[in-house]
C-alpha positions in Angstrom: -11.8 -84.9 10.6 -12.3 -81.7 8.8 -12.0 -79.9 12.3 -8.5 -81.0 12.6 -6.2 -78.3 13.6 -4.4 -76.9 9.8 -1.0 -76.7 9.8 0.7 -74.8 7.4 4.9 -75.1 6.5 6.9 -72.9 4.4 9.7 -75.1 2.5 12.7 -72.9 3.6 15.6 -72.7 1.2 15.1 -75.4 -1.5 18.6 -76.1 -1.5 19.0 -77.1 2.3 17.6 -79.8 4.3 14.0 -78.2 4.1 12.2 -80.4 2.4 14.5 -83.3 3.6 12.7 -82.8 7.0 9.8 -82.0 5.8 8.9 -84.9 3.8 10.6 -87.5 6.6 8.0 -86.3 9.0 5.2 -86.3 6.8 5.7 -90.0 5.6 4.9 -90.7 9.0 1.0 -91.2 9.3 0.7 -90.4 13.1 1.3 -86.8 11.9 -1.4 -86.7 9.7 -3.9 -88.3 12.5 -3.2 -85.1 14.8 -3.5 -81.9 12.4 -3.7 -81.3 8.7 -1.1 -80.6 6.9 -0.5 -78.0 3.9 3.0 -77.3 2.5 3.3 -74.1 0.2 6.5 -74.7 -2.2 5.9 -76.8 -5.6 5.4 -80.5 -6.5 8.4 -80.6 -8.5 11.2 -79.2 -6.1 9.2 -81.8 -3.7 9.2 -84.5 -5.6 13.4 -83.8 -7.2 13.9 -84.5 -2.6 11.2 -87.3 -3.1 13.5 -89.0 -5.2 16.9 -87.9 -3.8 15.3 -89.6 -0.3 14.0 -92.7 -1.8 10.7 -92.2 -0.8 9.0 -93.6 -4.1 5.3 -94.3 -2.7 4.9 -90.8 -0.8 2.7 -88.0 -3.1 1.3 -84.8 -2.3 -2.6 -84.0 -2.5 -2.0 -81.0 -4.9 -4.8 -78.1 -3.3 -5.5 -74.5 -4.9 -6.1 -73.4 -1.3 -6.1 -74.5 2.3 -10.2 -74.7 2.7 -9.8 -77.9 0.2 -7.2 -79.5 2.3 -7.5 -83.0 2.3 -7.1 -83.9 6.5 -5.9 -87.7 5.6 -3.3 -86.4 3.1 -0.5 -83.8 2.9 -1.3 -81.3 0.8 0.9 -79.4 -1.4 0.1 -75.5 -2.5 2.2 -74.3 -5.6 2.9 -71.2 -4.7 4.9 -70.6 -8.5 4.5 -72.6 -11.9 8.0 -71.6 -13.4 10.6 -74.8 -12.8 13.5 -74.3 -10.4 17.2 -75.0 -10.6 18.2 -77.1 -7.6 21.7 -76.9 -6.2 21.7 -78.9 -3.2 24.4 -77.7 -0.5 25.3 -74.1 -2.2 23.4 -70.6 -1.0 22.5 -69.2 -4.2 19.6 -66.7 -4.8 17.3 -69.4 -6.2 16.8 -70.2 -3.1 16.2 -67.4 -1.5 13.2 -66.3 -4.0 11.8 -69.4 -3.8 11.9 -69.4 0.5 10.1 -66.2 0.0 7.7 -67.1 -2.1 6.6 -70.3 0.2 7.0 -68.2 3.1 4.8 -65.2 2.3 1.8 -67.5 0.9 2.5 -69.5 3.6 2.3 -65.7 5.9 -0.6 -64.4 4.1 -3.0 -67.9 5.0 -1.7 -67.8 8.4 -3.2 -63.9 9.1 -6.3 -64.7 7.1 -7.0 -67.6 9.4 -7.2 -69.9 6.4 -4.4 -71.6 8.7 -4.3 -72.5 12.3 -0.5 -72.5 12.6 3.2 -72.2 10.6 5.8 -74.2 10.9 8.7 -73.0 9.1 11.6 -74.8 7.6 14.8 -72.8 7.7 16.2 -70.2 5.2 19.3 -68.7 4.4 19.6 -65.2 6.1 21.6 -63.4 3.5 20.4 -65.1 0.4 16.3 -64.3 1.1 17.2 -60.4 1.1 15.5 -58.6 -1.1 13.2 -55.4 -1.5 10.0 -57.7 -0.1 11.9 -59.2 2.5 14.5 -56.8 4.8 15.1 -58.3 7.8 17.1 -60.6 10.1 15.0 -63.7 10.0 11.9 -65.1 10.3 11.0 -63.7 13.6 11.1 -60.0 12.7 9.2 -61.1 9.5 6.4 -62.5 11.1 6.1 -59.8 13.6 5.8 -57.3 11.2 3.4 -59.5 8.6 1.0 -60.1 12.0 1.2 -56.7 13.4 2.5 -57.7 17.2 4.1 -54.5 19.1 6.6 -57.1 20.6 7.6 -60.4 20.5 9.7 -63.0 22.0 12.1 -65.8 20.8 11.3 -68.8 23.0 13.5 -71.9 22.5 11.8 -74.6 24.3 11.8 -78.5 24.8 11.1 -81.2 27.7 14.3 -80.1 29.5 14.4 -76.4 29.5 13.0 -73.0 27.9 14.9 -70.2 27.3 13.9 -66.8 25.7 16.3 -64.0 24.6 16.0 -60.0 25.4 17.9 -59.8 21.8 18.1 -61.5 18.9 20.0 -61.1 15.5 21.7 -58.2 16.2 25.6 -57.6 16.1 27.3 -58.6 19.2 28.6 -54.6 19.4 24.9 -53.3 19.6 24.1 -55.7 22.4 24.5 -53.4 25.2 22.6 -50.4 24.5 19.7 -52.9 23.5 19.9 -54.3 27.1 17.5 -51.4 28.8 15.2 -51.5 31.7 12.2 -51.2 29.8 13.2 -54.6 27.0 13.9 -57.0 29.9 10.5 -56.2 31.6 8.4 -56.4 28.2 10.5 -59.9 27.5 9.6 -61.0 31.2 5.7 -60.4 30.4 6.2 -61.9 27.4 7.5 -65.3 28.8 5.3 -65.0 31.8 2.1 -64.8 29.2 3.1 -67.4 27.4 3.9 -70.0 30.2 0.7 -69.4 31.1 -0.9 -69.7 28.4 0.5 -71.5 25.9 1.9 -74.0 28.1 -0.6 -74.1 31.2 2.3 -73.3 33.7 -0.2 -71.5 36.4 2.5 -69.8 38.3 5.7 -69.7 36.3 9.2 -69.5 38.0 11.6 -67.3 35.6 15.1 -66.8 35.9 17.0 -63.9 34.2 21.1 -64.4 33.2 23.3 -61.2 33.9 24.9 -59.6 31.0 28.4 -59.2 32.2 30.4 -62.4 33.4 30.0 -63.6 36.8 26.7 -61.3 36.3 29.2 -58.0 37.0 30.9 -59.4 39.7 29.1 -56.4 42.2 29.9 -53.6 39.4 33.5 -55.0 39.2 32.8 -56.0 35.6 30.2 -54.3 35.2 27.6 -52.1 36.0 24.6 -53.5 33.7 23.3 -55.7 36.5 23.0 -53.3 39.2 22.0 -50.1 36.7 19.4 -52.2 34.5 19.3 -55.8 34.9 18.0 -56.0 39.0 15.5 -52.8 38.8 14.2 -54.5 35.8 13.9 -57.9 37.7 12.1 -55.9 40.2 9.8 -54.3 38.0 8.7 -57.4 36.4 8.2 -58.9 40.3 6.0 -56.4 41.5 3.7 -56.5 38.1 3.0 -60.2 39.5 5.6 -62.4 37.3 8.2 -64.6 39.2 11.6 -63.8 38.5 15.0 -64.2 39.8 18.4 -63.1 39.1 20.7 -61.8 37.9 22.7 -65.5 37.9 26.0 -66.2 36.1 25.5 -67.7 32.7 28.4 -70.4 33.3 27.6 -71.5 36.7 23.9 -71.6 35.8 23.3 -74.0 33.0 27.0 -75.9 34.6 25.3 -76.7 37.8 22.0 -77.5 36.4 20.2 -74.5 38.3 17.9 -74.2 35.2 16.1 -77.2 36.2 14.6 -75.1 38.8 12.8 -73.1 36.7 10.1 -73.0 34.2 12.1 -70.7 32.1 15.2 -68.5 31.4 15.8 -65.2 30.1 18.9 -64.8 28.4 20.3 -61.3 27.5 21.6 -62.0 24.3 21.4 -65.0 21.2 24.5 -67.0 21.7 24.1 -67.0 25.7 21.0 -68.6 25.2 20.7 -71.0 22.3 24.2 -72.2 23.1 23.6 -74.1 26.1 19.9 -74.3 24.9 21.3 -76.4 21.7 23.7 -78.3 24.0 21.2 -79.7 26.0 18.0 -80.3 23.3 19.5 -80.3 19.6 17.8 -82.5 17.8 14.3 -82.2 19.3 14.1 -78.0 20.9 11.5 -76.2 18.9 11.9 -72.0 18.2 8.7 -70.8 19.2 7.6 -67.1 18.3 6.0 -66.0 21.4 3.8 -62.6 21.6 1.9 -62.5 18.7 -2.0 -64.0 18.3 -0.6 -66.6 15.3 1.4 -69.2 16.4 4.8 -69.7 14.4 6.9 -72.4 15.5 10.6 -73.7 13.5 13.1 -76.6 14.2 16.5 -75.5 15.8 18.7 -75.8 13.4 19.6 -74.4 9.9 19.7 -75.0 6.3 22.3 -77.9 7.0 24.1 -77.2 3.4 26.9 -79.8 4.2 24.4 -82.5 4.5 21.6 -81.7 1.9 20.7 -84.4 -0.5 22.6 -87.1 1.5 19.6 -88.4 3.6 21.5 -87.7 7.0 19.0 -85.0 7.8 17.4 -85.8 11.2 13.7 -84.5 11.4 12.9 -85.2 15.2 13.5 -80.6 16.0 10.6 -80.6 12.5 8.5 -83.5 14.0 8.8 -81.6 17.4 7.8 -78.1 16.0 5.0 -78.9 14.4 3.3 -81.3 17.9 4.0 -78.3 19.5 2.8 -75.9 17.0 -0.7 -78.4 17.4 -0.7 -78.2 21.3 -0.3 -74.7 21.8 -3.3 -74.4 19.1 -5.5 -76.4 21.3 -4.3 -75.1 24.6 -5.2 -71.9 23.2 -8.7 -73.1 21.8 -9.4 -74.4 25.0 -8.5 -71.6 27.4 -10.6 -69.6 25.1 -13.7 -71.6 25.2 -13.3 -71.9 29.5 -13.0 -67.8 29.0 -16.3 -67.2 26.8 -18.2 -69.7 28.7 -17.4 -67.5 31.8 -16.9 -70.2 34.3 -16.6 -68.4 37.2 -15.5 -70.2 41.2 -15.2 -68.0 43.8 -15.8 -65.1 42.1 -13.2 -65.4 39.4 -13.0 -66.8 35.8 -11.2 -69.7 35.3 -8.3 -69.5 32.8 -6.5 -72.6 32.7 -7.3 -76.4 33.2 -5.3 -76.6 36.3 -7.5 -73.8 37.8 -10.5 -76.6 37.3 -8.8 -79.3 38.6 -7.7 -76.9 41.8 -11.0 -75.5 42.0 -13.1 -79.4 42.0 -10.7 -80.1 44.7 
């Protein structure tokens, strides 16, 4: 039991649907038989959503650190002793401090190691500013906190994967972001991870134009032809499977995304729109790139629903399974790659090359 994969969560702003999530998933027993779990926020802010939720016989384990987790409990880290003013539904900075402060304990475990994985519940963008925390969201956080050179936002479910070239920037600064050299790194990136976070052995990946109708042959646009397809070609002769540019519309309209392992999008909205359209409720935002794994449910703070027990959990319940399988899929990969089980000549590197191999 004490080997159990440690999973750590940051309670997000305590004002939202955070802890709403977070405690529906927990008082659900199959989640503790797959990982351990450790929360970093405070037994009182817990226990004021306890109560709001009706959830009268759940209690945290309260732990000083995550070595004396409890693996048949959840586990609670306060991570402040001062009490907190909960306004449920508003964006105030209370809850912005407190995000941070459950966030970079949370941060700090997962570089150490003293965690095997975050899950993080959502936060207000604006409200968490502050001179310890300048950026656009958790993503650029964590990339900076874990020291990756690049990383990729990977929205992914059972029906379809998609991964962005840019993320939370202004629409207006999209295109000069859109150069040869991004789309290739993101390509690598999705590549990498198919293979080894999700065991895909030869991943098909399809990249979106920029412009609609993909430019239309330079008739609305030049993008595709000037950056897009040399970049797709680059990427194909460095050994990664990619195709496009395709129409955005046409593509997710006709269901041509089935066909593929994954999607590159060029920009936010084109991808987590029809991303949320086809999983919200259960797609996962997955951090791809850095040596931590960091995964988060698809949707916000949900203000107009906090403290009203309408709060689904199944995107939290999601992210944190997958947070757990991409652990062990790791772990394993690693282990086939120190063992240095070699057929043919060449090390194995994912299951699928044993079972193709014993064949």
């Amino acid at each position: 039991m004490s080997n159990k994969i440690k999973i750590g969560i940051s309670i997000g702003d305590v004002n939202g649907i955070g802890l709403e999530v977070i405690l529906k998933t927990l008082a659900h027993q199959s989640v503790l038989d797959f990982c351990t779990v450790i929360v970093y926020g405070h037994t009182k802010v817990a226990s004021y959503h306890r109560k709001a939720l009706g959830l009268g016989d759940f209690n945290f384990q309260v732990i000083t650190d995550a070595a004396s987790a409890n693996p048949k409990k959840a586990n609670m880290i306060n991570c402040w002793e001062e009490d907190v003013k909960i306004e449920l539904g508003s964006s105030t900075e209370t809850g912005g401090k407190y995000a941070l402060l459950s966030l970079e304990k949370a941060t700090e475990d997962l570089v150490s190691g003293a965690i095997d994985a975050l899950v993080t519940a959502p936060i207000n963008k604006h409200n968490i500013q502050s001179e310890n925390f300048q950026f656009a969201g958790h993503t650029e956080y964590l990339q900076e906190r874990c020291g990756a050179k690049d990383v990729l936002m990977f929205l992914v479910s059972e029906e379809i994967r998609v991964g962005v070239v840019t993320g939370h920037i202004p629409v207006a600064q999209i295109p000069e972001k859109i150069t040869k050299e991004a789309i290739v790194q993101k390509l690598l990136l999705i590549n990498q991870s198919l293979k080894k976070d999700f065991w895909i052995e030869k991943p098909k990946i399809a990249v979106l134009g920029l412009n609609p109708h993909a430019g239309d042959n330079g008739l609305l646009g030049k993008e595709e032809q000037d950056t897009i397809i040399p970049a797709i070609q680059t990427a194909f002769d460095s050994g990664v499977i990619c195709f496009g540019p395709y129409p955005a519309d046409g593509f997710f309209g006709n269901g041509t995304y089935k066909k593929f392992d994954a999607v590159l999008a060029m920009y936010h909205d084109q991808g987590l729109i029809p991303f949320k359209t086809i999983a919200f409720g259960h797609g996962v935002n997955y951090t791809a790139g850095m040596k931590f794994v960091r995964t988060s449910p698809d949707h916000g703070t949900g203000y107009d629903i906090a403290g009203k027990n309408l709060a689904d959990p199944s995107s939290f319940v999601e992210a944190v399974f997958a947070a757990v399988d991409i652990v062990r899929k790791r772990r394993e990969q690693e282990a086939l790659l120190s063992n240095q089980l070699r057929t043919g000549g060449k090390i194995i590197e994912t299951a699928s090359d044993v079972k193709d191999d014993a064949n």
